[in-house]
Structures are given as C-alpha cells and as structure tokens.
N, C-alpha and C positions, 0 to 999 in steps of 0.2 A: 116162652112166647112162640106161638104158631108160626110156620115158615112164611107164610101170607103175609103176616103181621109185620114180618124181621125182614121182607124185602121191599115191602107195602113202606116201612119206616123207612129205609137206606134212601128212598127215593128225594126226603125231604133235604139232608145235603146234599145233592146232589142238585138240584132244583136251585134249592139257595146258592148254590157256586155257579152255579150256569145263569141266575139271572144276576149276580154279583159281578161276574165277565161279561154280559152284556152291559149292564150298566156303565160301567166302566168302558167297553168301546163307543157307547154312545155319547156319553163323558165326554171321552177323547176329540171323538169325531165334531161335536157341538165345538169346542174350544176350539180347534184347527179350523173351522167353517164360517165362525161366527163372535162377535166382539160385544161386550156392553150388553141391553136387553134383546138382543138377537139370539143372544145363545140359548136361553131359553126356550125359545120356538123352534131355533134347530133341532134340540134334545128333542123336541114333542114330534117332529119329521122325521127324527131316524130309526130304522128300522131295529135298531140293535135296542134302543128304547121299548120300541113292540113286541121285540121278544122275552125283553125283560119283565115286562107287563103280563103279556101270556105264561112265561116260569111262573112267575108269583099266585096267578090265576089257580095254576096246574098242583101248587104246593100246597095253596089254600085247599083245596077239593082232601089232596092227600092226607093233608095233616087234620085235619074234620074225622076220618076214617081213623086214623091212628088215634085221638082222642077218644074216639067213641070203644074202642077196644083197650087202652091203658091206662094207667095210672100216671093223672098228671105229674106227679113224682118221678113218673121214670120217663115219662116220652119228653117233657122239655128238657131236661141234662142231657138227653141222648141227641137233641139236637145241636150239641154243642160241634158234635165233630162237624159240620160247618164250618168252625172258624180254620181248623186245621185244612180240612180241602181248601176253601178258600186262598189260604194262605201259600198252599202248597201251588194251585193252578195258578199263581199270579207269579210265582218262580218261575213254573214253566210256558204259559201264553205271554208273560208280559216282560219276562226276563228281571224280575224284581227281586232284589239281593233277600236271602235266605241265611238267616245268622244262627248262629249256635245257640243262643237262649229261645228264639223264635222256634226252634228243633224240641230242645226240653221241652217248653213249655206246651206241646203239642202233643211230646211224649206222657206227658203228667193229666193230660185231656183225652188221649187215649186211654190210659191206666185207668182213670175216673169211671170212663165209659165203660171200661170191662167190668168193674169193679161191679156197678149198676147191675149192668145185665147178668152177670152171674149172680150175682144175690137175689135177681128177682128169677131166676133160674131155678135156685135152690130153694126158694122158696115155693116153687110149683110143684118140687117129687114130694 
C-alpha cells in the first residue's frame, strides 16, 4: 500500500472517533438542556452536533478516495480499528471504565488488522 494511501486511510478512524466524541458531547449536552421532544432540537442546535456532521462529511470524501485505490476486502476490516480508538478515547475524554476483555478484544482487532495488511503486503513484492 502506497504511503499516501496508508495515511489517506489512518484518517478514517480517526474521523470516526472524533465524530463518535462529538456525538456523544452533543448527546450529553441535549439531555442536560432539554426534556421530552425538546431534546431533539437541542441535539439539532448544538454545535458538537455540527461538527459531528462536518467529521462524517470529511470521512465520506476520504473513504470514496480509499475505495477508489483498495480492495473492498481490505479497506472495510481496516476500518475496524475504529472501534478500538473509539473505545480507547471514551476512557480517556469521558473517563469510561476500560476492562480487561474490552483490552483483548481490541488486542485480537489489532492482530486482525496487521494480519490484513501484511498479507496484502506480501502480496505486492
């Protein structure tokens, strides 16, 4: 995979955790604000909404580019690592308990991930 390609890619979790943490302070913010069918239109006024909107905007563009160069084979299991950032930044922005199987199982999504890219590595020499 070209270096273009391999950072062109990185960008897509990365996008997804950041509009995943927006969503969630907007989430937040909506519930704290507003009760019953109100919260709904707060969600749609907050800004943490807007930027989550603009991520997903910015990921769509990306992930279009990274299709057009891979093999859907390898570019959607590569967006797995998603869940693990996610998972990981909601330990450290939101202080959300981090357990020991949640750890494996992130370990075993990493392993995947390498697994991928080196075979489709080795398949390029």
């Amino acid at each position: 995979m070209p270096r273009w390609l391999w950072t062109t890619w990185l960008a897509i979790p990365v996008l997804n955790t950041l509009q995943q943490l927006f969503l969630k302070l907007g989430a937040s913010d909506a519930a704290s604000s507003a009760v019953g069918s109100g919260w709904f239109g707060s969600l749609l006024a907050s800004p943490w909404f807007a930027a989550a909107v603009v991520a997903e905007i910015i990921c769509f563009v990306v992930w279009m580019t990274v299709l057009a160069e891979l093999d859907l084979s390898l570019a959607f299991p590569l967006s797995a690592a998603s869940y693990v950032l996610v998972m990981l930044m909601a330990w450290i922005v939101f202080g959300e308990p981090l357990k020991a199987k949640e750890i494996i199982g992130s370990l075993v999504i990493l392993g995947g991930i390498w697994c991928l890219v080196t075979a489709a590595a080795a398949d390029e020499t």
